[in-house]
Backbone as CSV, one residue per row, in Angstrom:
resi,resn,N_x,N_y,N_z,CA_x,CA_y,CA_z,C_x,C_y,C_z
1,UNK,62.932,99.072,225.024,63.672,98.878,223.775,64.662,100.030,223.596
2,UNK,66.046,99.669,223.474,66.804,100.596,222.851,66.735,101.855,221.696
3,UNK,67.502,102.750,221.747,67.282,103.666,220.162,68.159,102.944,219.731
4,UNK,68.143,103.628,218.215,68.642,103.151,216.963,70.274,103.846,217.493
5,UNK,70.520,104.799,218.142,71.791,105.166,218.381,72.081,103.556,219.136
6,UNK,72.085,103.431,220.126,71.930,102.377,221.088,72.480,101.421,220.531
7,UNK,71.955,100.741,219.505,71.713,99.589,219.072,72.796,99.723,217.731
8,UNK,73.194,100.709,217.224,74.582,100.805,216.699,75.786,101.096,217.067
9,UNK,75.699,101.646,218.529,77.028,101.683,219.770,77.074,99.961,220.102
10,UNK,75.766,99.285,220.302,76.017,97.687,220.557,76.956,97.128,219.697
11,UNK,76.018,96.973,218.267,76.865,96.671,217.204,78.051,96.321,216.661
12,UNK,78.625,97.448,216.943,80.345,98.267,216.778,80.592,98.282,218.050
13,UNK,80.886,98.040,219.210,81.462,97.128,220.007,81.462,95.324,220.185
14,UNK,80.380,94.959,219.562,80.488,93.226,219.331,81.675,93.405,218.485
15,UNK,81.295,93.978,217.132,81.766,93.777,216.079,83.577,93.809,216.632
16,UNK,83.874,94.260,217.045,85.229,95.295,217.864,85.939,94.111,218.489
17,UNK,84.724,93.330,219.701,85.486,92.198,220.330,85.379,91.286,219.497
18,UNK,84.541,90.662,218.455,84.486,89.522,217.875,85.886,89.401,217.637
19,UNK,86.435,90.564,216.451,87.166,90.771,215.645,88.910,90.634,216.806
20,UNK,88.988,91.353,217.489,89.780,91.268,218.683,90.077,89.431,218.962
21,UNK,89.203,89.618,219.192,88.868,88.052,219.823,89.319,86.505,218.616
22,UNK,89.113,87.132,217.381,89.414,86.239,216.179,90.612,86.065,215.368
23,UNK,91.697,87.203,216.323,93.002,87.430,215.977,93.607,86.633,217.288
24,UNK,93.403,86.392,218.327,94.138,85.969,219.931,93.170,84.728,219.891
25,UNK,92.426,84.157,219.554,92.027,82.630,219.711,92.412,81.519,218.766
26,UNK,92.915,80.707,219.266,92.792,79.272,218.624,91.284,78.846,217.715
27,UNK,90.576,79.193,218.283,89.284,79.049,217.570,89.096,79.515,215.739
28,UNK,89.138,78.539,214.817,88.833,79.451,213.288,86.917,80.362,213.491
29,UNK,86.217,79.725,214.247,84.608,80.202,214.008,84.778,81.906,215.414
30,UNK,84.290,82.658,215.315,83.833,83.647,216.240,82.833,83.944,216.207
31,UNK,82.177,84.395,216.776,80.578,84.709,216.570,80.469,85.393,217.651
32,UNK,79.205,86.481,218.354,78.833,86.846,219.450,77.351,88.038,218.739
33,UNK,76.900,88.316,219.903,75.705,89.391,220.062,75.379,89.472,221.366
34,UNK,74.642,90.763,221.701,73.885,91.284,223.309,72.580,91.125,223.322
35,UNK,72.081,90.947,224.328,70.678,90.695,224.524,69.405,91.429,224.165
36,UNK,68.301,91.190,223.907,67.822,92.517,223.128,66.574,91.740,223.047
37,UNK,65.460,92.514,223.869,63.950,91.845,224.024,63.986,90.706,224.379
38,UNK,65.070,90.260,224.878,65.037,89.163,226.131,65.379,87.766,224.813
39,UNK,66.314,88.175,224.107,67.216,86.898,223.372,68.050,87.770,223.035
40,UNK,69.158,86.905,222.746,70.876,87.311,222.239,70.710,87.173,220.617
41,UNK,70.643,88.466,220.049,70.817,88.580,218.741,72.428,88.420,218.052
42,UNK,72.658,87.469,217.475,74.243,87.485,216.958,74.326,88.342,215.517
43,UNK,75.337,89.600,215.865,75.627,90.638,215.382,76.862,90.713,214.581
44,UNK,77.895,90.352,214.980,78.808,89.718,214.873,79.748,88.212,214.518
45,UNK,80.029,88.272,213.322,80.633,86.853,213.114,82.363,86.942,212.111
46,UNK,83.515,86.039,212.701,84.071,85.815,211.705,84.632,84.770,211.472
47,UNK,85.065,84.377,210.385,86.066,82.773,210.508,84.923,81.732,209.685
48,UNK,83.438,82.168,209.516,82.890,80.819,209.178,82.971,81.046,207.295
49,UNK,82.467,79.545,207.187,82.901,79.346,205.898,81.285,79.362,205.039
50,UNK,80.170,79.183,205.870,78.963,79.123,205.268,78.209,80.385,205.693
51,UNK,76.582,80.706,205.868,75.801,82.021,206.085,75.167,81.411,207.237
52,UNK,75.159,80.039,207.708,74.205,79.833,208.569,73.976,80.462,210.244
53,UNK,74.825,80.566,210.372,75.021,81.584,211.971,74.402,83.017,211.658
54,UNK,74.341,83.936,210.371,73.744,85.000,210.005,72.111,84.934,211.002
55,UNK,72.181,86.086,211.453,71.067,85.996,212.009,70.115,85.692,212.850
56,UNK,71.150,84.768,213.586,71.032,83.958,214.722,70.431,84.425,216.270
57,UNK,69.257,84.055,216.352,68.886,84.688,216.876,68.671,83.453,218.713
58,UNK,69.702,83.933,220.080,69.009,82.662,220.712,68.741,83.025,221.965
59,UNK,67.430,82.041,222.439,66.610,82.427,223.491,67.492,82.114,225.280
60,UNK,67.237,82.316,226.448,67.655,81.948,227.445,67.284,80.727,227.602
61,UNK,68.040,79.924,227.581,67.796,78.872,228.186,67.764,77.708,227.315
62,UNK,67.827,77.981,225.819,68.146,77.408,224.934,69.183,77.579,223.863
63,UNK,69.360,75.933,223.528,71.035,75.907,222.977,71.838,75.906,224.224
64,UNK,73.561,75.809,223.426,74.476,75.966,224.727,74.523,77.639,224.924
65,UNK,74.409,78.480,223.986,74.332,79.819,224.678,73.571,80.031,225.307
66,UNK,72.350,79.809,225.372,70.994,80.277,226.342,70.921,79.325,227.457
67,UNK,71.969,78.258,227.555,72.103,77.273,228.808,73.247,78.186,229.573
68,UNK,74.243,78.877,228.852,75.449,79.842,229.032,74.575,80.987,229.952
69,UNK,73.625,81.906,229.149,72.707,82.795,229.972,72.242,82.351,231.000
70,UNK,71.609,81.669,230.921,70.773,81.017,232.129,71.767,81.009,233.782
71,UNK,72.586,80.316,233.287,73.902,79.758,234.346,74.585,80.882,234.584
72,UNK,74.792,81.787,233.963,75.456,82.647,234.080,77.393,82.296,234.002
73,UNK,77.478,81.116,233.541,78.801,80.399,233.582,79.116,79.994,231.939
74,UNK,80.621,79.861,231.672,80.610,79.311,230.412,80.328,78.106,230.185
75,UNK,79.777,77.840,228.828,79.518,76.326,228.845,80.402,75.565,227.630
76,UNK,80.788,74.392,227.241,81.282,73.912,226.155,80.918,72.442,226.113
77,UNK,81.063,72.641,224.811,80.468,70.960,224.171,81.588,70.415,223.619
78,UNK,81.883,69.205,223.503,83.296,68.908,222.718,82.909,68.282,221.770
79,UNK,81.061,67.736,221.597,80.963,67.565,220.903,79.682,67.551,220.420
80,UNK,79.796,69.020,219.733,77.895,69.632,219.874,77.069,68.899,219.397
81,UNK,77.305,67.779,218.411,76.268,66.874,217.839,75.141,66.172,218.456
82,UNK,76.574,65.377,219.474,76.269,64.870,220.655,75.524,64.706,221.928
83,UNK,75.911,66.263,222.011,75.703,66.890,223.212,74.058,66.509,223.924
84,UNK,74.620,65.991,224.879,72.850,65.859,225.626,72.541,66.839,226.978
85,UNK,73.056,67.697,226.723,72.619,68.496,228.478,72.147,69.645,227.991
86,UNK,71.873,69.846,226.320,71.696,71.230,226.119,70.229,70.579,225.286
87,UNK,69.861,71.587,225.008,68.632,71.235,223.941,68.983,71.741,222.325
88,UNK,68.660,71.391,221.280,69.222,71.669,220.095,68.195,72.127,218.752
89,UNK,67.897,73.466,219.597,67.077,74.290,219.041,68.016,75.188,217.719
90,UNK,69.085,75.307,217.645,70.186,75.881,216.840,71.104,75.150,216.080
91,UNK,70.297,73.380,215.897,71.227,72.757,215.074,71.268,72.936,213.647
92,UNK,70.540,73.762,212.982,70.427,74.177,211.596,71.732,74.936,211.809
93,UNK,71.585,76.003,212.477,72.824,77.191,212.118,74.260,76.455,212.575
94,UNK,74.206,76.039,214.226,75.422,75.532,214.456,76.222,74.206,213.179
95,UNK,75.076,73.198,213.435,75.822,72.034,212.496,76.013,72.275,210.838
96,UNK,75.257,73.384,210.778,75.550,73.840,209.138,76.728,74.424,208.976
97,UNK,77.119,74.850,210.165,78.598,75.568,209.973,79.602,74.488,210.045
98,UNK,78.854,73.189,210.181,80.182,71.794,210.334,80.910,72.190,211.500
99,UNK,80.235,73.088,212.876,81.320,73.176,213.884,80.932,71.600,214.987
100,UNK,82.038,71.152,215.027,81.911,70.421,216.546,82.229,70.780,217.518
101,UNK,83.535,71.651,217.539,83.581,71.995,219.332,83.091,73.173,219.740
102,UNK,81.787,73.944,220.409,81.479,74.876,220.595,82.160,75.499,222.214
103,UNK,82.326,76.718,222.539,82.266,76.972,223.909,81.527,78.652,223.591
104,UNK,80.479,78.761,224.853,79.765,79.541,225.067,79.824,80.621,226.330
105,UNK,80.799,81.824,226.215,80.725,82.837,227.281,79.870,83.522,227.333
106,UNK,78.985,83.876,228.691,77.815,84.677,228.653,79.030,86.143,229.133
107,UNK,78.067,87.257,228.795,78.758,88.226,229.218,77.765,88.956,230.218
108,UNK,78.230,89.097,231.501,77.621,89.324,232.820,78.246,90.492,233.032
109,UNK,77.001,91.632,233.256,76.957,93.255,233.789,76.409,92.960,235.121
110,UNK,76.899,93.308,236.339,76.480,93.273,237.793,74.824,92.030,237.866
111,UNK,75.536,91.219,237.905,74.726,89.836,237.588,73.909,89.543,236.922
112,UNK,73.967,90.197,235.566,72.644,90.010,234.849,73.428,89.705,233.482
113,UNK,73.093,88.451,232.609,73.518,88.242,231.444,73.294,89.201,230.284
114,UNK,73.919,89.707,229.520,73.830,90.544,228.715,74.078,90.281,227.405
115,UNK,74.879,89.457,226.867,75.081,89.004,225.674,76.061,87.428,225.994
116,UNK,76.364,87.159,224.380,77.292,85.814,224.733,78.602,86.552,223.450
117,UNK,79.760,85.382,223.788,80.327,85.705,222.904,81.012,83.852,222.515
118,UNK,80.739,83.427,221.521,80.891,81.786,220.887,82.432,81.628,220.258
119,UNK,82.661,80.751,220.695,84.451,80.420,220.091,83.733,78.784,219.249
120,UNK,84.293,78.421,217.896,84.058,77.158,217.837,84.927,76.606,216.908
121,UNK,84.835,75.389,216.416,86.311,74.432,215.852,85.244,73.599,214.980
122,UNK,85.973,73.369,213.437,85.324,72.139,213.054,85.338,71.138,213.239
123,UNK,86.569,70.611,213.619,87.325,69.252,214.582,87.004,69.131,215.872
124,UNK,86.897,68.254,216.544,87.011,68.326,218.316,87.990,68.381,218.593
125,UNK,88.482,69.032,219.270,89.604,69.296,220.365,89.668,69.322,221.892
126,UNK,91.270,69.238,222.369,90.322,69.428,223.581,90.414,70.895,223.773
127,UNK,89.829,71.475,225.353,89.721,72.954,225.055,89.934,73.234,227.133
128,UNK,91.259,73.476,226.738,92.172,73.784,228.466,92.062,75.372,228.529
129,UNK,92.748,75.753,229.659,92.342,77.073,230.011,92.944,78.479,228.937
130,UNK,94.115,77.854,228.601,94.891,78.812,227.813,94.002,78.829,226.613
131,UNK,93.321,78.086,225.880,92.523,77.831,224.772,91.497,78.829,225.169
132,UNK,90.572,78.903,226.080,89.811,79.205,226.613,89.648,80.787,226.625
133,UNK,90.995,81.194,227.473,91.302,82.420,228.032,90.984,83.818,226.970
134,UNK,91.439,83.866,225.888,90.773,84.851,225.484,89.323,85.120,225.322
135,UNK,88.686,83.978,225.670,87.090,84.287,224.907,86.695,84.577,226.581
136,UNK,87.421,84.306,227.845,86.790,84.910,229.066,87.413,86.561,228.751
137,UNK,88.457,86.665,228.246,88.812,88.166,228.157,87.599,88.882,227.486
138,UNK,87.449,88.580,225.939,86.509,89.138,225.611,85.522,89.607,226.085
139,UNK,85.003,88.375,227.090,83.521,88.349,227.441,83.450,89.675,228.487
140,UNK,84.726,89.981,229.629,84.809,90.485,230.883,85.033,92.004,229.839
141,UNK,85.524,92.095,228.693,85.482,93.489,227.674,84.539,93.992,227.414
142,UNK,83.244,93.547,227.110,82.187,93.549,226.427,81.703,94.517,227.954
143,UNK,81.639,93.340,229.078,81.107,93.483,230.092,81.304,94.738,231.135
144,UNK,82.631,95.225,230.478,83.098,96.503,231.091,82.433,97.648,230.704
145,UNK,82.811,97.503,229.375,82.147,98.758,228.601,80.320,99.048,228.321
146,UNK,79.677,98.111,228.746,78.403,97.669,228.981,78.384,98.211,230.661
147,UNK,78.964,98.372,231.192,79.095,98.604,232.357,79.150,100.533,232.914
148,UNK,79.991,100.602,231.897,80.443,101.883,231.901,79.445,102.973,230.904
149,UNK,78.641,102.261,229.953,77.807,102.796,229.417,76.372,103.570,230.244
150,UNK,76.103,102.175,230.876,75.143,102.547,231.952,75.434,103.006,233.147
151,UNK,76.462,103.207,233.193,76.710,104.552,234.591,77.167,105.936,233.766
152,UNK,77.402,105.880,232.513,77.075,107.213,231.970,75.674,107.542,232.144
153,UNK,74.428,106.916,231.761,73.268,106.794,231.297,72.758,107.152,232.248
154,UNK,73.098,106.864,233.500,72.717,106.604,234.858,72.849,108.184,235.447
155,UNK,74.441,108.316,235.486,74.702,110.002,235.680,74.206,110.854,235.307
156,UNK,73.751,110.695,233.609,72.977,111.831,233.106,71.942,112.151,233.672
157,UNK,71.229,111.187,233.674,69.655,110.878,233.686,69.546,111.590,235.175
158,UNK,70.487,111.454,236.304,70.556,112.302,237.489,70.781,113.024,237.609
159,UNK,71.590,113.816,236.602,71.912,115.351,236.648,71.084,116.289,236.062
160,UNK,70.436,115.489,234.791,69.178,116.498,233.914,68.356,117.054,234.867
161,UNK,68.712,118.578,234.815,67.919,119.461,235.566,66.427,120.075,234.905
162,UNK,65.323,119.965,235.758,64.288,120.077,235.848,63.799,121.576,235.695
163,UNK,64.758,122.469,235.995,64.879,123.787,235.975,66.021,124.686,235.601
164,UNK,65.931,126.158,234.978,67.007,126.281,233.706,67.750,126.236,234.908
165,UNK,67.840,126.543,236.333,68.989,127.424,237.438,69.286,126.073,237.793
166,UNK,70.450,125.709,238.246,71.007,124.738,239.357,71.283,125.355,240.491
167,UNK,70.884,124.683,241.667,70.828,125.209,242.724,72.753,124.874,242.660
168,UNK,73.145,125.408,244.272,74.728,125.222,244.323,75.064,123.755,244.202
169,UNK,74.132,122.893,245.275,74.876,121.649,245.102,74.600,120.954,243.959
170,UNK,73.904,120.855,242.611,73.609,120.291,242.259,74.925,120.857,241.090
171,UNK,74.828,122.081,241.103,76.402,122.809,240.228,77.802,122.001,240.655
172,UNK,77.967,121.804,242.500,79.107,120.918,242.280,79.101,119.215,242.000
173,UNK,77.901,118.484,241.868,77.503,117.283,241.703,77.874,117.390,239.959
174,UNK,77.697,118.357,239.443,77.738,118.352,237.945,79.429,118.626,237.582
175,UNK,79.724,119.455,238.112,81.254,119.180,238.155,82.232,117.949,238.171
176,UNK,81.913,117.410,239.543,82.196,116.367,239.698,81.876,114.826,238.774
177,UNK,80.650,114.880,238.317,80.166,114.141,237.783,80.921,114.355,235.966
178,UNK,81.024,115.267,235.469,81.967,115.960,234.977,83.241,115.325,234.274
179,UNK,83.776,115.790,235.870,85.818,115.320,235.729,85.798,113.648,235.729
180,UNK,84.712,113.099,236.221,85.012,111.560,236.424,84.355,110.803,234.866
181,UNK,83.381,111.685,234.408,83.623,111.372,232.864,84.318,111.370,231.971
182,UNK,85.236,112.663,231.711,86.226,112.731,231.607,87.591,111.599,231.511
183,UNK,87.158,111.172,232.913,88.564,109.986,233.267,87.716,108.886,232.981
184,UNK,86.447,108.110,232.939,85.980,106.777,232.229,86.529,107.526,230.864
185,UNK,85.777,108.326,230.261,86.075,108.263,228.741,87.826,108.196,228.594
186,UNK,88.599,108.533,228.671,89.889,107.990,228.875,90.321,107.047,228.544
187,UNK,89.817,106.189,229.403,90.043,104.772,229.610,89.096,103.360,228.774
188,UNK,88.003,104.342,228.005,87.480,103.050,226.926,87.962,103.146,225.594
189,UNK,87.871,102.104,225.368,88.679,102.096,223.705,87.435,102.058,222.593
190,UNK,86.272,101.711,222.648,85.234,101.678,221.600,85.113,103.279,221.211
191,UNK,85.523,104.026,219.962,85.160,104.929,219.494,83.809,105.248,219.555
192,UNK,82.774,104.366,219.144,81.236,104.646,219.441,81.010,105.367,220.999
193,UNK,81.676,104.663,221.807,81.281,105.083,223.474,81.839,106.073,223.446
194,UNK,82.959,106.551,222.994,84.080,107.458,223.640,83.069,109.094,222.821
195,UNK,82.415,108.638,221.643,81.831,109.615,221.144,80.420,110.041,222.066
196,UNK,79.878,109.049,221.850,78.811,109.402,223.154,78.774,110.342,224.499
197,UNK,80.157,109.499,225.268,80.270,110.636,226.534,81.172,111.520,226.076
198,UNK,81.578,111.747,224.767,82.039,113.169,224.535,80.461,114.254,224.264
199,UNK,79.603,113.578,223.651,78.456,114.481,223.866,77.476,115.116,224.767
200,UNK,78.050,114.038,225.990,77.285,114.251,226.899,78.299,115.029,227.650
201,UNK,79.334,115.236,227.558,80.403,116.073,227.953,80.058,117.758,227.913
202,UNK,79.693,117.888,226.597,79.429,118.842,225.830,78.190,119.383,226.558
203,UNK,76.884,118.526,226.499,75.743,119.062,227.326,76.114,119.522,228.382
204,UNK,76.875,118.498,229.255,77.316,118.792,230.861,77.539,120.445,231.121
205,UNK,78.507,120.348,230.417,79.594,121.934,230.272,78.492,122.966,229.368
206,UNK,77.567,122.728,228.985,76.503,124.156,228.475,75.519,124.442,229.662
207,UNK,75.177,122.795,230.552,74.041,123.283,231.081,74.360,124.418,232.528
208,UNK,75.401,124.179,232.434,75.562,125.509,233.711,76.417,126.619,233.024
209,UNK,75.945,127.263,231.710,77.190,128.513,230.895,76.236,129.523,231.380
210,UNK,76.599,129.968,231.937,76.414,131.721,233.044,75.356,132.973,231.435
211,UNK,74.294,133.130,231.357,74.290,134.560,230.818,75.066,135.245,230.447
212,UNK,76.304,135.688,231.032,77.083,136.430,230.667,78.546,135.977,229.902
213,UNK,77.943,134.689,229.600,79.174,133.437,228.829,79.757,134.207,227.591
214,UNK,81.339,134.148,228.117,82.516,134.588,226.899,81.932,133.942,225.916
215,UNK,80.689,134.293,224.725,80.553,133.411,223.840,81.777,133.924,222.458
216,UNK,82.427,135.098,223.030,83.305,135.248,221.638,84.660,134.686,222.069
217,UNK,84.756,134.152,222.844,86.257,133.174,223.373,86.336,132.047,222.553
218,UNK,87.303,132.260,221.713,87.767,131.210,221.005,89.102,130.517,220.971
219,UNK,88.954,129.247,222.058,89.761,128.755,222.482,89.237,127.250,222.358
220,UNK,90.321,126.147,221.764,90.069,125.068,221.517,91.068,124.139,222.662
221,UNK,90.627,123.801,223.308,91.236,122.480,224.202,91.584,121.726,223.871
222,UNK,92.735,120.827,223.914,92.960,119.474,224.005,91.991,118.047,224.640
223,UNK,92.125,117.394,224.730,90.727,116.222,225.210,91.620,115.931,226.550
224,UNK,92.771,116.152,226.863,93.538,115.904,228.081,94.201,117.303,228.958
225,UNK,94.032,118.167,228.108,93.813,119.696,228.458,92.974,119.703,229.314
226,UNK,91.398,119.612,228.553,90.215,119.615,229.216,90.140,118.448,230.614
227,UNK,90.595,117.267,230.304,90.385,116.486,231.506,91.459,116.881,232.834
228,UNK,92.793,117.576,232.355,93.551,118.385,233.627,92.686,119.572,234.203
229,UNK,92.140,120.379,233.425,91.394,121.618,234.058,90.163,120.808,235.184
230,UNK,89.379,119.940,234.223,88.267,119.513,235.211,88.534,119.030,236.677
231,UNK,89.792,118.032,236.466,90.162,117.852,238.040,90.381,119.148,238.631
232,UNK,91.277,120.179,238.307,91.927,121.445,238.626,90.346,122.157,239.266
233,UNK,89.632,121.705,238.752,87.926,122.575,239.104,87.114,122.244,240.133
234,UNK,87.763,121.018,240.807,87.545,120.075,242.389,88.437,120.123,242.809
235,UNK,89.403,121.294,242.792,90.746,121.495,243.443,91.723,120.415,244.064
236,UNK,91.641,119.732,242.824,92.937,118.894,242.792,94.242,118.367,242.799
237,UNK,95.262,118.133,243.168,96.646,118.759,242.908,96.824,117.999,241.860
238,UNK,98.154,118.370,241.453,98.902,118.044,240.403,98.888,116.032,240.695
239,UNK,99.329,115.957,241.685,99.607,114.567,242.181,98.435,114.057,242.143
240,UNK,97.544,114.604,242.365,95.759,113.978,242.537,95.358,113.223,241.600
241,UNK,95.735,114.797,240.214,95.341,114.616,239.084,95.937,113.590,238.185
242,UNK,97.304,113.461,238.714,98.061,112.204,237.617,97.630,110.949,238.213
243,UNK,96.977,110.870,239.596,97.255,109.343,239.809,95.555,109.718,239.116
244,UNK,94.262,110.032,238.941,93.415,109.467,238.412,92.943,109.516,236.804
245,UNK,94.016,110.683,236.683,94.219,110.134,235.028,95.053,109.430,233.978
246,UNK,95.996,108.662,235.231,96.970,107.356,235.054,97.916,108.209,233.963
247,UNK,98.337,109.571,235.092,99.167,110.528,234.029,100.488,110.616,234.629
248,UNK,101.886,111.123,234.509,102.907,111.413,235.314,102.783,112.861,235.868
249,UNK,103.001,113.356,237.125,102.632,114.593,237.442,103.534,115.638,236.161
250,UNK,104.763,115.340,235.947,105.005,116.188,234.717,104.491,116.715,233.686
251,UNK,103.556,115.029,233.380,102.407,115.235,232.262,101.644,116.120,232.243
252,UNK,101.138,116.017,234.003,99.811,116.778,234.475,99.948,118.046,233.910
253,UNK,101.553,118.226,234.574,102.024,119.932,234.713,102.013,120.415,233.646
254,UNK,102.597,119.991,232.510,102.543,120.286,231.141,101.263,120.733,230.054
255,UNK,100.394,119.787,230.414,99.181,120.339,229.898,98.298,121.180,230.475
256,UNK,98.392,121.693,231.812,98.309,122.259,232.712,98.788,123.836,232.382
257,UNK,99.799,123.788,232.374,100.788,125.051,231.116,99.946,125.755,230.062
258,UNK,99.734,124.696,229.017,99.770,124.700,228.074,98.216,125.264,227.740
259,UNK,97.190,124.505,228.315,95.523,125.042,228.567,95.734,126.630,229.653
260,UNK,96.424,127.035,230.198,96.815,128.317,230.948,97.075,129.331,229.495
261,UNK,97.986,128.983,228.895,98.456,129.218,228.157,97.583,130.010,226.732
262,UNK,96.818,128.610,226.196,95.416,129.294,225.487,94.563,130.063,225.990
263,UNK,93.954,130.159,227.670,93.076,130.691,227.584,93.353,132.102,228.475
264,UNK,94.993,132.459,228.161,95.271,133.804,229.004,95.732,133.720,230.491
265,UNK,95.292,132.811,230.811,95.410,132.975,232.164,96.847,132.898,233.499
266,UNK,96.863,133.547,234.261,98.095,133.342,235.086,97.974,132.421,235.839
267,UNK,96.674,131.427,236.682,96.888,130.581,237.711,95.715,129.246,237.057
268,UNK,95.915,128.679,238.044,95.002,127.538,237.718,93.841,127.908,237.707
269,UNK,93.366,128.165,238.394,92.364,128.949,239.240,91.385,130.238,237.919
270,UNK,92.381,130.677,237.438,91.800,131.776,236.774,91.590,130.854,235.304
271,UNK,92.106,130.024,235.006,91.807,129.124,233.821,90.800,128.169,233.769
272,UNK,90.326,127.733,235.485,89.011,126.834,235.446,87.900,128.367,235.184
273,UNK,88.327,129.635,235.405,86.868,130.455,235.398,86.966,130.916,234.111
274,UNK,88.036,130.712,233.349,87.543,131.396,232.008,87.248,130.005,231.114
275,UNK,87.530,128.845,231.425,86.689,127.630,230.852,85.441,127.582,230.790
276,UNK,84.809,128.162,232.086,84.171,127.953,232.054,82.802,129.386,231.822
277,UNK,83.308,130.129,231.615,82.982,131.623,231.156,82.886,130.970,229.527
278,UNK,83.399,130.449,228.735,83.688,130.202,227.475,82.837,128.888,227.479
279,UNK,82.103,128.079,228.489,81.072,127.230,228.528,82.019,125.936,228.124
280,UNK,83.752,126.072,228.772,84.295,124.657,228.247,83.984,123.859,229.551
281,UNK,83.701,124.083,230.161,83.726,123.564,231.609,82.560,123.730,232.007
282,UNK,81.997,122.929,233.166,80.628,123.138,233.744,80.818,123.610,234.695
């Protein structure tokens, strides 16, 4: 079972794509939730006109979402009343909402269903790919950042040292492990996540601060400051560093400057050791 942190980073990312998702679809109903003790709790809803989807709680393998899980494929009904290939364990909530056309994206993390996300219509329609297409976007969104969560989770959990000393290699595994956090966090847009591996950022960069740590260095980084030095700390070039932080080498150079700049220093070199003397760096 998840923590309560956990389970409000879920939350506020449904909530994030529903909402995303309810501005770029044809669909008036949105709905979605992630899996949780082995059913898809729906967390997320907008567009309906009644409470009945509140709460919705559905199993694998039942309904068209848990036929969606199961399959691991999207499913749609054109006309859920109807519908005979699904079982209709959810006709209180669905038909109370007066929806007829449902379609059901499961959202798949390295083959394993993880949540759904529901597009639906009170009318039947028909429902072609362009109709379609945002609710596969959504779903492959969800699925990223669900993705990227647990290879944070994953990294940590491999780097937490067992003893206060790190041996050498495990000092440059933490580095490394490090700068490439750094560049995921970058690149996700859920504030909840981006806060997370900023904390674990934070641990990273204390658990190797030297005894003799500049603790009276008071120097504040930029969040792209800090992610130029970290490459700069796996001796990276300038060119290295822009193509993996989808930066222009000018960019690189500039903030590059500029973090030199705060923390005294004349070379690159002498700015990854007082980062990390000052415990900004691991």
């Amino acid at each position: 079972m998840g923590s309560l942190a956990e389970s409000d980073a879920d939350t506020r990312l449904v909530s994030r794509a529903v909402t995303d998702l309810a501005r770029q679809t044809r669909f008036p109903v949105v709905f979605g939730g992630l899996e949780r003790d082995g059913a898809v709790h729906v967390t997320a809803i907008s567009g309906t006109r009644t409470r009945s989807i509140e709460g919705l709680v559905v199993e694998t393998g039942r309904g068209l979402g848990g036929a969606a899980m199961l399959e691991k494929r999207p499913r749609l009904a054109l006309d859920y009343r109807t519908a005979r290939t699904i079982t209709h364990d959810y006709d209180r909530a669905i038909l109370g909402e007066g929806i007829s056309t449902l379609l059901a994206v499961p959202v798949v993390v390295t083959g394993r269903p993880r949540g759904i996300v529901y597009c639906g219509s009170w009318t039947p329609g028909p429902v072609g790919d362009l109709v379609s297409r945002p609710a596969f976007r959504a779903a492959d969104m969800l699925a990223t950042e669900l993705r990227v969560r647990e290879e944070v989770d994953r990294r940590v959990a491999a780097l937490l040292p067992t003893e206060p000393a790190l041996p050498a290699a495990a000092q440059e595994d933490l580095r490394e492990s490090y700068a490439e956090l750094r560049s995921i966090a970058a690149s996700v847009a859920d504030p909840g996540l981006r806060e997370r591996i900023a904390a674990v950022e934070k641990r990273l960069a204390g658990m190797s601060r030297a005894a003799s740590a500049e603790t009276s260095l008071d120097v504040a980084l930029s969040p792209r400051e800090l992610d130029v030095l970290a490459c700069c700390a796996l001796g990276a070039t300038n060119a290295e560093i822009a193509a993996s932080l989808s930066l222009r080498e000018g960019t690189v150079k500039s903030y590059l400057q500029a973090a030199m700049a705060k923390l005294d220093a004349s070379t690159r070199h002498a700015a990854v050791a007082k980062a990390r003397r000052a415990g900004l760096l691991p």
